[in-house]
FITOR-313369 format. One record per residue (C-alpha): residue in three letters; x, y, z. Coordinates in pm, 1 decimal. Example, Ala and Ser with C-alpha at 12.3 -4.5 7.8 and 13.67 -1.06 7.14 Angstrom:
residues 2
r, X, Y, Z
ALA, 1230.0, -450.0, 780.0 $
SER, 1367.0, -106.0, 714.0 $
***
This chain:
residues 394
r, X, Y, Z
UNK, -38.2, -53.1, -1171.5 $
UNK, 146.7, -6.1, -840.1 $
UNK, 220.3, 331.4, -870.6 $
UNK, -133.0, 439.3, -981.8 $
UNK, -270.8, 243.8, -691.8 $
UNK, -1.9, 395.9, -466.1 $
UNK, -122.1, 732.0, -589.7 $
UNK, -467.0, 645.4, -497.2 $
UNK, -483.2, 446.8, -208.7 $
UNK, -220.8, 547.3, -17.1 $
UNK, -359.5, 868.6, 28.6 $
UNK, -678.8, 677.9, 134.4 $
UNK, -532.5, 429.2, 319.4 $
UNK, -216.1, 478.4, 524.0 $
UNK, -191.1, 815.3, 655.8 $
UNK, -551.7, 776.7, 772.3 $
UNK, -654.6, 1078.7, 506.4 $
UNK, -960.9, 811.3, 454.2 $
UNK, -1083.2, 494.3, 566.8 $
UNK, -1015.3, 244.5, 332.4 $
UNK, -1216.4, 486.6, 61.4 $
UNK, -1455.6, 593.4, 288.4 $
UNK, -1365.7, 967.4, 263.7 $
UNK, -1063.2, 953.4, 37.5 $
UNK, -946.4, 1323.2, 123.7 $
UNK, -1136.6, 1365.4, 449.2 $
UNK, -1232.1, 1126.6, 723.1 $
UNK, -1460.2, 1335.4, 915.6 $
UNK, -1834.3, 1243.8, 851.8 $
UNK, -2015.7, 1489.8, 697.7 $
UNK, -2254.8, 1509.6, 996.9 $
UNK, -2545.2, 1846.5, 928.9 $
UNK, -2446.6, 1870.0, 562.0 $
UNK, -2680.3, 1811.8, 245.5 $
UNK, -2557.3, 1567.0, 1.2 $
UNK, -2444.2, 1740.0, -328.7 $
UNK, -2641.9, 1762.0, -623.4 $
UNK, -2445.4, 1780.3, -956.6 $
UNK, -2738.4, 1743.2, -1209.1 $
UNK, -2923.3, 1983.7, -1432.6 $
UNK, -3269.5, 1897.9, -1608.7 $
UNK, -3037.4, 1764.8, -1920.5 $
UNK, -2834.7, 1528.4, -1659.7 $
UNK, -2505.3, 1463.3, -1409.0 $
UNK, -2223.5, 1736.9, -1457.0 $
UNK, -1878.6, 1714.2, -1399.0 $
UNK, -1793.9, 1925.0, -1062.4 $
UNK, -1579.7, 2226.5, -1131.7 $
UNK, -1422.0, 2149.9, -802.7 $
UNK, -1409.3, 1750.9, -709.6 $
UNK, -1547.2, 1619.8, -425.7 $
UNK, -1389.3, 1407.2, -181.8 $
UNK, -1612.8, 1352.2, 85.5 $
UNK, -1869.5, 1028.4, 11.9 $
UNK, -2059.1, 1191.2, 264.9 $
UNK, -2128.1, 1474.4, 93.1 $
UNK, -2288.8, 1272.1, -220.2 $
UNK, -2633.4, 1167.8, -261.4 $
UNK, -2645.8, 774.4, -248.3 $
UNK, -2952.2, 777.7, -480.0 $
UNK, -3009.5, 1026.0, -762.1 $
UNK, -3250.8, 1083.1, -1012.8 $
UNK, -3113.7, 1053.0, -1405.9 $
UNK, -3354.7, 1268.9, -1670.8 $
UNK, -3311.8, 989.6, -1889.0 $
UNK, -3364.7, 724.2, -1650.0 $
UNK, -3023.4, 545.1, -1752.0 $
UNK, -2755.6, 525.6, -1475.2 $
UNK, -2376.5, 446.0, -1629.1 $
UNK, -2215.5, 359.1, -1313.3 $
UNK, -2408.3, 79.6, -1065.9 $
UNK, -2294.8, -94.5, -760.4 $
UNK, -2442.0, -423.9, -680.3 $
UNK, -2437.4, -510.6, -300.6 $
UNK, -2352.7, -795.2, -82.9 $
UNK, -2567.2, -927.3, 177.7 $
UNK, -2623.0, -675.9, 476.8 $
UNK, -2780.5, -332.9, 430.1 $
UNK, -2614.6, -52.4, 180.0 $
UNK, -2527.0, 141.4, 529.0 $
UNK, -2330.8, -120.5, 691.3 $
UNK, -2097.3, 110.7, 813.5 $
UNK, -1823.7, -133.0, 662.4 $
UNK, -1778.0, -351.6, 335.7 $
UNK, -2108.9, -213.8, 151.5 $
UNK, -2109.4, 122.0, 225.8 $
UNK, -1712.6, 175.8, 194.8 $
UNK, -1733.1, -10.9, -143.5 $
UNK, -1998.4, 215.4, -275.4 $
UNK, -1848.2, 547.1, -144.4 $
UNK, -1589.2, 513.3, -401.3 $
UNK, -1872.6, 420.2, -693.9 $
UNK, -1991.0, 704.6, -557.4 $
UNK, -1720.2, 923.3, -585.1 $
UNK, -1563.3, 823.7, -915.8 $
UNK, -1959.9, 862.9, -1085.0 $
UNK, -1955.2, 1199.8, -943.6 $
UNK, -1671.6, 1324.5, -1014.1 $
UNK, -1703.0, 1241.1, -1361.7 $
UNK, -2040.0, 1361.5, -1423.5 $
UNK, -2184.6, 1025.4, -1468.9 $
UNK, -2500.9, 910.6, -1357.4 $
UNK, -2509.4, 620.4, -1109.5 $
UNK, -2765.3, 361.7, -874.1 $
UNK, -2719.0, 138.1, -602.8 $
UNK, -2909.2, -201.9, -679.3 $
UNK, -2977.9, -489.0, -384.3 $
UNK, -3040.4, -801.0, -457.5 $
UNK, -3366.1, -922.1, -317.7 $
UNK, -3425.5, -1099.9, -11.7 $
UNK, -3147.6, -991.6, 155.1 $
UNK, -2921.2, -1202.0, 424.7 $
UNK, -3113.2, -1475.8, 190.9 $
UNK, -3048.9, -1349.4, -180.2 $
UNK, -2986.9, -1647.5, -412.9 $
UNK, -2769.2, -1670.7, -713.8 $
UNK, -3112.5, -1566.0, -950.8 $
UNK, -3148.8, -1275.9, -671.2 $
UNK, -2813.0, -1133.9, -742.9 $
UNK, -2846.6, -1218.0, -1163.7 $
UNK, -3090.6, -1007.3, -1143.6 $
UNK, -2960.6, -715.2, -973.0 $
UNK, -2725.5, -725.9, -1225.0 $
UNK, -2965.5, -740.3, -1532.5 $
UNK, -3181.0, -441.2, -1380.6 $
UNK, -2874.6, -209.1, -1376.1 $
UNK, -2766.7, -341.7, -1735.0 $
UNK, -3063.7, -290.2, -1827.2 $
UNK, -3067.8, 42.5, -1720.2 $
UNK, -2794.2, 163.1, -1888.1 $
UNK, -2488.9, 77.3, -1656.2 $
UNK, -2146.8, 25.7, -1841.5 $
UNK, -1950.0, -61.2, -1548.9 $
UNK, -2115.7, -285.8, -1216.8 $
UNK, -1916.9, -348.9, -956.2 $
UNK, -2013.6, -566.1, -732.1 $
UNK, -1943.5, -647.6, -378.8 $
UNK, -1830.0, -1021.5, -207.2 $
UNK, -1730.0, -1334.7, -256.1 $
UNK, -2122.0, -1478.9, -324.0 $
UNK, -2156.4, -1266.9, -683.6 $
UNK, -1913.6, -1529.7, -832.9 $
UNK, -2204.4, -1713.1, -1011.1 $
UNK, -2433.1, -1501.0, -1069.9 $
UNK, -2117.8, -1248.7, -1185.9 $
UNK, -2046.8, -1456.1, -1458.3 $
UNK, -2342.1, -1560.9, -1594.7 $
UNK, -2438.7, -1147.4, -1660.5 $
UNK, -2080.1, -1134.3, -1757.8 $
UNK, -2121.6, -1348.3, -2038.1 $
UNK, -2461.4, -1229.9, -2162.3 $
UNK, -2348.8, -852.4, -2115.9 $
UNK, -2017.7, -823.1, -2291.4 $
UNK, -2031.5, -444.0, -2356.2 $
UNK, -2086.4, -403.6, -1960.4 $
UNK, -1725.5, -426.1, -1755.1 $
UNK, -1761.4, -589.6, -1404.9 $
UNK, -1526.1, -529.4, -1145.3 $
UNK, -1549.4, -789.5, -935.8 $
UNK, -1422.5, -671.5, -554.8 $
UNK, -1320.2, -964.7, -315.6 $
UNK, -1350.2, -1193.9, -635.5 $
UNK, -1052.1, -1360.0, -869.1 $
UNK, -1051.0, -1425.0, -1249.5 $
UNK, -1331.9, -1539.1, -1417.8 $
UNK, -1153.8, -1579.5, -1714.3 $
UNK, -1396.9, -1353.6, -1902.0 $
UNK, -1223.2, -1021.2, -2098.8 $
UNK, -1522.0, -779.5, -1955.5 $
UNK, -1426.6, -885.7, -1566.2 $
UNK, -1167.4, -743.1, -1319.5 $
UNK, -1110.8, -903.8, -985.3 $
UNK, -995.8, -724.3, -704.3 $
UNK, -855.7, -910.4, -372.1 $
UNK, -686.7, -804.1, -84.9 $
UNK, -391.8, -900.9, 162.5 $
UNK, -654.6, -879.0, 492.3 $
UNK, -409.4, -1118.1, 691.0 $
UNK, -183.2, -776.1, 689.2 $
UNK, -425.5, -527.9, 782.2 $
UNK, -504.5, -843.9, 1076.9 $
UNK, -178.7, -876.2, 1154.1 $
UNK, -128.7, -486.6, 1187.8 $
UNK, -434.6, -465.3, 1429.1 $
UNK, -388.5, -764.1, 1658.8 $
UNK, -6.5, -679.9, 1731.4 $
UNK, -128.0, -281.6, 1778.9 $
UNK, -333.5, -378.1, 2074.4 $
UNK, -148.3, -631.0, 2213.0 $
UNK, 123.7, -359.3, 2189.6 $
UNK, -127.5, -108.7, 2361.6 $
UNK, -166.5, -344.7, 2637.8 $
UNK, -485.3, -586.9, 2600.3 $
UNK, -424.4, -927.3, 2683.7 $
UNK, -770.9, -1090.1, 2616.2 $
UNK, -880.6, -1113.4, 2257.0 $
UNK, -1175.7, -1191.8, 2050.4 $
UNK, -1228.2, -1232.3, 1696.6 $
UNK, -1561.8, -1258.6, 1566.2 $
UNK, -1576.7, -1359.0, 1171.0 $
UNK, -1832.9, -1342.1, 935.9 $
UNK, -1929.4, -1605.3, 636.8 $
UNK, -1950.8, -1879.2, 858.1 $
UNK, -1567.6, -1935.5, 860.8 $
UNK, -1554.7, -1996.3, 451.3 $
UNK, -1537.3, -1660.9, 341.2 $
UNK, -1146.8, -1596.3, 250.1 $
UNK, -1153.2, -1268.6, 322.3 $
UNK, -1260.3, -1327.3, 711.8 $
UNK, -1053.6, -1585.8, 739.5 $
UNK, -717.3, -1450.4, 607.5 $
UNK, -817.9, -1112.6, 839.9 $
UNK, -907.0, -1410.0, 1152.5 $
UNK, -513.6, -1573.2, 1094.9 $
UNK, -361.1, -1233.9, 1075.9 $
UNK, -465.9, -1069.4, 1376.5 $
UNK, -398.7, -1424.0, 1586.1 $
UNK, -55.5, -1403.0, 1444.4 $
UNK, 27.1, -1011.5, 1503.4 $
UNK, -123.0, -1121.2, 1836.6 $
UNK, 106.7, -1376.0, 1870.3 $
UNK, 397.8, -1204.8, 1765.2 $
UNK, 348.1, -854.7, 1999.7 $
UNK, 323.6, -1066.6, 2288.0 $
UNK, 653.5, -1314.3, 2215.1 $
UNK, 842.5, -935.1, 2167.2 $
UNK, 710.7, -853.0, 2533.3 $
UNK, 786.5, -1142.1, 2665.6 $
UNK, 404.5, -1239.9, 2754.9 $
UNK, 72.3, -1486.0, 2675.3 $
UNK, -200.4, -1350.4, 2541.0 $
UNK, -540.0, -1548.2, 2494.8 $
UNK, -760.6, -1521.3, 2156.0 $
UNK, -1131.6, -1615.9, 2202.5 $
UNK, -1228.8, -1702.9, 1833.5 $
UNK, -1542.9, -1769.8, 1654.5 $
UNK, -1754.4, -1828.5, 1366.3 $
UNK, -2083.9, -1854.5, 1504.0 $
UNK, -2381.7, -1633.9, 1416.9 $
UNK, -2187.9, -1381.2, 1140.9 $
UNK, -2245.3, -1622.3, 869.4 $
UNK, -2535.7, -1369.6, 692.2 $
UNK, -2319.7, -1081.5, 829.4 $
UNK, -2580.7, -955.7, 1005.1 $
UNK, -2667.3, -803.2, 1363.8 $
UNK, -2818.9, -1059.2, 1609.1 $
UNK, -2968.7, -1115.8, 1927.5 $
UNK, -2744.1, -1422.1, 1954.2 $
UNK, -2429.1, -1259.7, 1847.5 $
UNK, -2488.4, -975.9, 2113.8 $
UNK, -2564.0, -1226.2, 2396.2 $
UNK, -2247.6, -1402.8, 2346.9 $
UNK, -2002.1, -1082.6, 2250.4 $
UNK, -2163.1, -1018.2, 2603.5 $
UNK, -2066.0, -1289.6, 2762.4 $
UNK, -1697.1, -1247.3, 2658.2 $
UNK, -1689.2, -944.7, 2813.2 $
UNK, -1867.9, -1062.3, 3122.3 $
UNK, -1564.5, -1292.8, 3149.2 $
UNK, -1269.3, -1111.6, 3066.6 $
UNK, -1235.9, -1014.6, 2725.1 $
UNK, -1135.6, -683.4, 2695.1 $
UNK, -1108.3, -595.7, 2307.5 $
UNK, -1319.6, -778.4, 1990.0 $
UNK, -1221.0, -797.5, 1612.8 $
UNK, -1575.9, -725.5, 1444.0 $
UNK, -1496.7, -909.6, 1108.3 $
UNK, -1844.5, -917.4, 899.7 $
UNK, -2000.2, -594.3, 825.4 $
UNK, -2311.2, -524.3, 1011.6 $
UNK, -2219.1, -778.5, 1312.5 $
UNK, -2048.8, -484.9, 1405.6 $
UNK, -2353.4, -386.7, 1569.4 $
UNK, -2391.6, -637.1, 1772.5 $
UNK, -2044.5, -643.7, 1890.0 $
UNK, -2053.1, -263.0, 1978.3 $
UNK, -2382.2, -320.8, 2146.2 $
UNK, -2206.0, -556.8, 2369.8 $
UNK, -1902.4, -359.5, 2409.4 $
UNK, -2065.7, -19.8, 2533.9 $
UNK, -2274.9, -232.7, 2779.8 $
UNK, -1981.5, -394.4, 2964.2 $
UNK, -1698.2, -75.2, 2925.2 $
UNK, -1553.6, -327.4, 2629.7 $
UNK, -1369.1, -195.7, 2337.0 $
UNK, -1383.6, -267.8, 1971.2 $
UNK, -1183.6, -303.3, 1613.7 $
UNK, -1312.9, -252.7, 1297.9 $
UNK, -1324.9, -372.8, 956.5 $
UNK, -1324.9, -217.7, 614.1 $
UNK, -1312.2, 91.0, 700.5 $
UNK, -1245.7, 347.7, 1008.9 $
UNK, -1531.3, 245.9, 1251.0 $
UNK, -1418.9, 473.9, 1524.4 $
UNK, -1682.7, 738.2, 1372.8 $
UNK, -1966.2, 493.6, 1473.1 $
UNK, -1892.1, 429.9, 1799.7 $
UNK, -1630.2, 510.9, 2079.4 $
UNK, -1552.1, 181.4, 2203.5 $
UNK, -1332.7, 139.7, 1891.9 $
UNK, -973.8, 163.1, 1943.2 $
UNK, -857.3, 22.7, 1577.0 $
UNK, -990.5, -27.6, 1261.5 $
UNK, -825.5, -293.3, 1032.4 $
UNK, -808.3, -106.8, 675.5 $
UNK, -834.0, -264.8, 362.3 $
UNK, -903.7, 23.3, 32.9 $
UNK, -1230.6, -131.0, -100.8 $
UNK, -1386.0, 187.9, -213.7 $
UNK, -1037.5, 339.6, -345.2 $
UNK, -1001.7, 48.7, -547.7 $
UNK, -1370.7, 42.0, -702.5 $
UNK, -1277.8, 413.3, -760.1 $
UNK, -954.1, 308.8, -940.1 $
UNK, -1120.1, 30.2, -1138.8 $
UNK, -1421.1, 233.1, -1279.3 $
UNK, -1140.2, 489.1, -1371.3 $
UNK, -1011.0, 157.9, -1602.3 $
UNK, -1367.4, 111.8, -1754.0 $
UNK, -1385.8, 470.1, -1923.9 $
UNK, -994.0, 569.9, -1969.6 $
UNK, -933.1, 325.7, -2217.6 $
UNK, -737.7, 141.5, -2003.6 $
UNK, -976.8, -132.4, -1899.0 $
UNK, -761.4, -425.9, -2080.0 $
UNK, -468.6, -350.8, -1788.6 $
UNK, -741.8, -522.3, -1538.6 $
UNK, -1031.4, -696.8, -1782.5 $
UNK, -957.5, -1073.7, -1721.8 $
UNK, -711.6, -1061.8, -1475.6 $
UNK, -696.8, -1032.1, -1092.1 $
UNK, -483.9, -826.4, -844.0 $
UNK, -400.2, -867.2, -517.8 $
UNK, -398.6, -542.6, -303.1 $
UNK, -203.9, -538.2, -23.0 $
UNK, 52.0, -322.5, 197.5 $
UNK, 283.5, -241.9, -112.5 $
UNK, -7.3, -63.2, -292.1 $
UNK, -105.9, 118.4, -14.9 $
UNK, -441.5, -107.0, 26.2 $
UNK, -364.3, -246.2, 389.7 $
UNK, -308.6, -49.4, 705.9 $
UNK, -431.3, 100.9, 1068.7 $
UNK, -602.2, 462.7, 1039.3 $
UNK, -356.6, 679.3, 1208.5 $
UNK, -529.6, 1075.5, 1157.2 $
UNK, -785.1, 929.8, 1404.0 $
UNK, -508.9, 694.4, 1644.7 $
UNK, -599.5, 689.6, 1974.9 $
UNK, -372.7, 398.7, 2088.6 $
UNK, -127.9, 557.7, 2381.4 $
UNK, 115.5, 255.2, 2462.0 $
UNK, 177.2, 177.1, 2089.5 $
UNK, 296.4, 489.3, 1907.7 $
UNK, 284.5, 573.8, 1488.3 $
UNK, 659.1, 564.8, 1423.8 $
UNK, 626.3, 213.6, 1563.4 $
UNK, 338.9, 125.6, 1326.8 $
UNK, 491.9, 301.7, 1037.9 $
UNK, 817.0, 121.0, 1047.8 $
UNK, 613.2, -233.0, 1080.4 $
UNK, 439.9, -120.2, 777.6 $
UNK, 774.6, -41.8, 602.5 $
UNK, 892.0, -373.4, 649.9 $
UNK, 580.4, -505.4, 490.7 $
UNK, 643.3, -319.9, 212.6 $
UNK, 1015.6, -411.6, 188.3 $
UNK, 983.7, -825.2, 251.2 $
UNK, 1140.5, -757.3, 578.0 $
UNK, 839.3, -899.9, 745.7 $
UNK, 628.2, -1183.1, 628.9 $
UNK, 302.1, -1218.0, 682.7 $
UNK, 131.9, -1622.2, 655.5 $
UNK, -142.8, -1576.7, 424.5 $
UNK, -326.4, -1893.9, 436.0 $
UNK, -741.7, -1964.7, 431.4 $
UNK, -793.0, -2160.4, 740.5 $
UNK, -1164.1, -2248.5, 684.6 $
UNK, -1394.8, -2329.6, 971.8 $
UNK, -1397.8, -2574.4, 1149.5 $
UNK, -1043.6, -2487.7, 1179.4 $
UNK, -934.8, -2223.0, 1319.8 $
UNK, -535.4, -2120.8, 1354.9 $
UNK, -334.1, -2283.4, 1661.9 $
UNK, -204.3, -2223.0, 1988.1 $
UNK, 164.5, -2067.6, 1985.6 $
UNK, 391.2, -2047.4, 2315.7 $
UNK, 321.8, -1674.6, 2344.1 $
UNK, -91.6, -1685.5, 2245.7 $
UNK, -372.8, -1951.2, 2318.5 $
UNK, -659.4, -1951.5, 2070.1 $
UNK, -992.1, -2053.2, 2213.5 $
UNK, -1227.0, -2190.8, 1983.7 $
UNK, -1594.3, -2100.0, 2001.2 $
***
């Protein structure tokens, strides 16, 4: 499994050829192009040439039949969240494509408010209409995951930012986001920022955020012992627990700037728009989530990588190469090693800290050389104070 996903993803991830599956092969947006149409009035066809660009691929098509074999269920937060959504479904996308199958986006309703029923049933209507593989996106499709998993066992689920279910027809994808954390907080501590910010999404109980949250404190932590400095961390769950864009959340990113913050982790999808909001208002600067955010707005210095859409891409290769049972009950853990963690560098703009320097951090990742604490520190806790960086807790 760790060479395929080596293969894969670290084309995707490392050398920046794609943000965390955003463009797998090409991480300039495809800005003033049409989105490619690969059907005929008989249905999808394979490309003669495939495409790499999610860009450059239709997010909904229309199937003659009206079945669609490949469906992607979303988490809360809009399909274009610039971040975990849309960089999940960009590899859908791209796999379905490429394979001349049909495929469909489906949202559960009521959005930053979807219950349990709300996502069950965005998982019937794309069984229902033909899907064999859904993958679906977040930590809240656990229950309602499971309960179409067991009433759809000829449909594989791949389950990203999940664990085992324990069910045959479900794969669950995780990743190592305290290294991608780590990689981002020491880069611009490195680069020269002294005042931090981290602002998490879930509320402080979703794992993901929170493993991201106690990696970038400690790469923080660990850039400024090496330069023989404090740096401060101003941290907080408040207002990304929907992952949403907010009045609130703008008002106080702005005030952090007002007073001194210089750079914010956006951790939570489309808070990012809040965050950036605040930034470009007070000469602030930014790093992203998910996937390379820089495209979206120029107060963003970093992105923090993780290879959600390579990995969906990988997985729905699993559902229809016969090679499903490798992944069907079982979970993986994605991190550095498989090419799934990792700093953009085709779009670096950091001048202090240099890629040789990042690269040979990443290699001791990869080795064991350096070790990177992976625990879930759930709000209200939030990780602690070291001699070279002071956490502030908002």
């Amino acid at each position: 499994m760790k060479k395929v996903l080596a293969v894969l993803l670290v084309l995707v991830m490392v050398f920046g050829l794609a943000a965390c599956g955003n463009t797998p092969a090409n991480n300039t947006p495809a800005n003033n192009t049409t989105p490619a149409n690969n059907t005929t009035p008989s249905g999808p066809v394979k490309p003669s040439t495939p495409e790499t660009n999610p860009d450059k691929i239709a997010d909904t098509m229309t199937s003659p039949d009206g079945k669609y074999q490949v469906a992607f269920v979303t988490d809360i937060g809009q399909l274009k969240d610039k971040s975990f959504n849309q960089g999940t479904y960009d590899g859908v996308k791209l796999y379905a494509y490429n394979e001349g199958l049909s495929y469909k986006y489906y949202q559960p309703a009521n959005g930053a408010e979807a219950t349990d029923d709300d996502r069950y049933n965005a998982m019937k209507a794309a069984a229902d209409g033909g899907a064999q593989v859904i993958v679906c996106a977040g930590f809240l499709q656990a229950a309602a995951l499971e309960k179409a998993a067991k009433e759809f066992t000829n449909v594989k689920f791949v389950f990203i930012d999940g664990w085992n279910l324990g069910l045959a027809n479900v794969a669950g994808i995780a990743f190592k986001e305290e290294q991608c954390g780590y990689f981002a907080g020491y880069a611009v501590v490195k680069e020269g920022f002294e005042k931090l910010g981290f602002m998490g999404g879930g509320g402080g109980t979703n794992a993901a955020c929170c493993r991201y949250g106690y990696g970038f404190v400690q790469g923080a932590a660990a850039a400024a012992k090496e330069m023989g400095k404090k740096v401060e961390v101003k941290y907080t769950w408040q207002y990304g627990a929907n992952f949403q864009a907010s009045p609130e959340l703008q008002t106080m990113a702005n005030g952090w700037y007002t007073n001194g913050t210089e750079i914010i982790f956006s951790c939570g999808g489309s808070i990012f728009d809040s965050i950036i909001a605040a930034a470009s208002a007070n000469d602030g600067k930014v790093i992203g989530v998910d996937v390379d955010q820089s495209f979206d707005s120029k107060t963003v210095v970093t992105s923090a990588l993780k290879g959600i859409g390579a990995a969906a891409e990988w997985a729905c290769g699993k559902a229809f190469d016969g090679t499903w049972s490798a992944i069907g009950g079982n979970a993986v853990s994605l991190g550095a090693a498989e090419g799934a963690t990792g700093l953009p560098t085709a779009t670096w703009s950091l001048k202090n800290y240099k890629v040789s320097e990042y690269e040979a951090q990443l290699k001791a990742v990869v080795d064991g050389t350096l070790k990177i604490d992976d625990a879930v520190i759930e709000a209200p806790n939030y990780p602690q104070s070291t001699d070279s960086c002071t956490v502030i807790y908002e």
